[in-house]
C-alpha positions as CSV (number, residue, x, y, z in Angstrom):
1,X,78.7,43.1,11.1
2,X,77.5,45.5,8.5
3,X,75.6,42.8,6.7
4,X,74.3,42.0,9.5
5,X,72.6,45.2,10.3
6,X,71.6,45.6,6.7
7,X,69.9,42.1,7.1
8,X,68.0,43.4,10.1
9,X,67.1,46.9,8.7
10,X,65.2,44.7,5.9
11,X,63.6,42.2,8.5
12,X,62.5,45.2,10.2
13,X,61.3,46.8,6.6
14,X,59.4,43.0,5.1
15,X,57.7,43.1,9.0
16,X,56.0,46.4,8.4
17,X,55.8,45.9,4.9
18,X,51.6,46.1,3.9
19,X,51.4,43.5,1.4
20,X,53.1,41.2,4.4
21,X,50.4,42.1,7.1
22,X,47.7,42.0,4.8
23,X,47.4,38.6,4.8
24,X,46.5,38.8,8.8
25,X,43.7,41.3,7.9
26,X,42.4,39.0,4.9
27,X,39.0,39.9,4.0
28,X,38.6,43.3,6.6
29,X,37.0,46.1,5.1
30,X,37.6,49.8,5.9
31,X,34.0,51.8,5.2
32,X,34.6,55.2,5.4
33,X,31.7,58.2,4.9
34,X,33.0,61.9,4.9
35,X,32.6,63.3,8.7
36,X,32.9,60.3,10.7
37,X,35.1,57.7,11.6
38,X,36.0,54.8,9.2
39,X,34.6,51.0,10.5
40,X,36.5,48.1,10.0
41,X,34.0,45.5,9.0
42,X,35.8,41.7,9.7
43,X,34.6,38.5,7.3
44,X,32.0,37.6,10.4
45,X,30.9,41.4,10.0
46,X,30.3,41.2,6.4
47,X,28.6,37.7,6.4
48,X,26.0,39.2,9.2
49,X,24.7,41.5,6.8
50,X,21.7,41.0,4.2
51,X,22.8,39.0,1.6
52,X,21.5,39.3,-2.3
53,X,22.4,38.5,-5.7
54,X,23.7,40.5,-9.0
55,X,23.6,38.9,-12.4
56,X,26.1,40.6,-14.8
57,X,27.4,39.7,-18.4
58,X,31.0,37.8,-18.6
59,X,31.9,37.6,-22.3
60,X,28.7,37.0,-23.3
61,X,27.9,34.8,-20.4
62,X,25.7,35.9,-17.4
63,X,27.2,35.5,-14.4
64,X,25.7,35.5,-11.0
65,X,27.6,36.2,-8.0
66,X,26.3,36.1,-4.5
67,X,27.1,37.7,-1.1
68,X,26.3,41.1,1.5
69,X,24.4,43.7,0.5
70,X,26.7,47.0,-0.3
71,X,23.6,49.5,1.2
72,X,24.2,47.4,4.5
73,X,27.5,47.7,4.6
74,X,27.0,51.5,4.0
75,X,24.9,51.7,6.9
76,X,27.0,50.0,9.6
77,X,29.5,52.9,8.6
78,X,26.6,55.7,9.2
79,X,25.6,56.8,5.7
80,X,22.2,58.6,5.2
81,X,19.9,56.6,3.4
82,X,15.6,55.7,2.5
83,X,14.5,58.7,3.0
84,X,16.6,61.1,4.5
85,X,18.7,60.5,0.9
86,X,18.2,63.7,-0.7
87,X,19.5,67.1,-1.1
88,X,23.7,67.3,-0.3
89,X,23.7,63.9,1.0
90,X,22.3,62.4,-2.8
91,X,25.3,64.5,-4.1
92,X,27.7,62.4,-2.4
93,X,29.4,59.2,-4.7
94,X,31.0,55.4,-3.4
95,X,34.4,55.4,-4.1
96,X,35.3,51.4,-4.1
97,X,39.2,50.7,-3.8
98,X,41.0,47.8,-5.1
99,X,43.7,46.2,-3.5
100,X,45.8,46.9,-6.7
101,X,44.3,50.3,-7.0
102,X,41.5,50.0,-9.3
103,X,38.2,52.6,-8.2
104,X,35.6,52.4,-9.5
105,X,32.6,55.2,-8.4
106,X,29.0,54.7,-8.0
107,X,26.2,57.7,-7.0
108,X,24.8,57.4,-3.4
109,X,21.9,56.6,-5.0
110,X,22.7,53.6,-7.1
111,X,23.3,51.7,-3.4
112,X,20.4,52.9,-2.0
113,X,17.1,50.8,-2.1
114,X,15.0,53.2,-2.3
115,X,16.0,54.5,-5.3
116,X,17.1,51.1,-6.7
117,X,15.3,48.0,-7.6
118,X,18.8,45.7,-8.4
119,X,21.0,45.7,-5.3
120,X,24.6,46.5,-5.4
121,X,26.5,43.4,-3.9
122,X,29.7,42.7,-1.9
123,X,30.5,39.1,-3.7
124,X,32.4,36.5,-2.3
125,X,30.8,33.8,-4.0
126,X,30.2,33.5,-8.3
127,X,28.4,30.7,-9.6
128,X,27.6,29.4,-6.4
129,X,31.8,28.9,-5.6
130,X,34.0,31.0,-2.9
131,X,35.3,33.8,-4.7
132,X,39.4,32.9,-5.9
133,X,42.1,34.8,-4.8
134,X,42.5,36.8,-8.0
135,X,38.7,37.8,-7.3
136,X,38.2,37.6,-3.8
137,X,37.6,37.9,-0.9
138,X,35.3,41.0,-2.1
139,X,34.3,42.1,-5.5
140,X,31.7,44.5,-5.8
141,X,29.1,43.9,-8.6
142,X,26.4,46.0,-9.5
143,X,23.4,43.6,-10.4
144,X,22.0,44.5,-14.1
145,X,25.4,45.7,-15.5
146,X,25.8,44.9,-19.3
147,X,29.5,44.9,-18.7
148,X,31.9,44.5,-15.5
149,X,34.2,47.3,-15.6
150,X,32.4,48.6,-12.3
151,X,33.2,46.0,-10.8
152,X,36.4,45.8,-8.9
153,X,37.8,42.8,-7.6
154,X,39.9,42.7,-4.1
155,X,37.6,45.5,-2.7
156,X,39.9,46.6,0.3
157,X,37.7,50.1,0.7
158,X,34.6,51.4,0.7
159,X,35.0,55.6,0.9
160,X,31.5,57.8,0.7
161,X,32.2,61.6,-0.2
162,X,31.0,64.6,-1.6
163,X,30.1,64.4,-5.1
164,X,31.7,67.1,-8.2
């Protein structure tokens, strides 16, 4: 009887377990900016927005990967942006979560169009191939990097806050 219960008591545990349910919310995004609510953006979500492209160097190699814009995933979540982006609001910084806990931070500003020529990109394709599961389904690349280190792979969140 006792193993039993202990058998259940796990059951109940690997059920609730994140890295079990994740697979059902495979490729969601959680957008979050300071003083509003957090958006869940689904794979249709994500694909609906503007799409571009961001070259970056791979040992020596460009690379280019394809896939949604990060300002428009910004926006769906109710950032300030064009214009309006100044003052408090271009203090604030992206905080881009891993699924294995990697951030990586960008300036409001380095998203923003307006104050950016290369776009910052939410890639699920590289070299014109689906992302693979050690990359995918998101991996944010900022187009013109020399190097990749700000560019996480298995973006799970996108958090806009105050800057330092």
């Amino acid at each position: 009887m006792r193993s039993l219960l202990t058998f259940a008591a796990l059951a109940v545990a690997l059920i609730a377990s994140p890295v079990l349910a994740a697979p059902a919310l495979m490729g969601d995004l959680k957008v979050t900016v300071a003083g509003r609510d957090s958006v869940i953006l689904t794979p249709s979500d994500v694909a609906a927005l503007p799409r571009g492209k961001a070259t970056i160097t791979v040992k020596g190699q460009a690379v280019v990967y394809e896939g949604a814009v990060l300002h428009g995933a910004l926006l769906k979540a109710g950032v300030v942006s064009g214009e309006r982006l100044m003052g408090r609001y271009l203090n604030q910084v992206v905080v881009l979560r891993a699924a294995d806990g990697f951030t990586s931070i960008l300036s409001i500003a380095e998203t923003d169009p307006v104050y950016r020529a290369n776009p910052v990109i939410l890639a699920d394709t590289v070299n014109g191939k689906p992302l693979d599961v050690r990359e995918g389904p998101y991996r944010v690349v900022v187009d013109g990097d020399l190097r990749p280190s700000r560019a996480p792979r298995n973006v799970v969140a996108i958090e806009v806050k105050a800057g330092f």
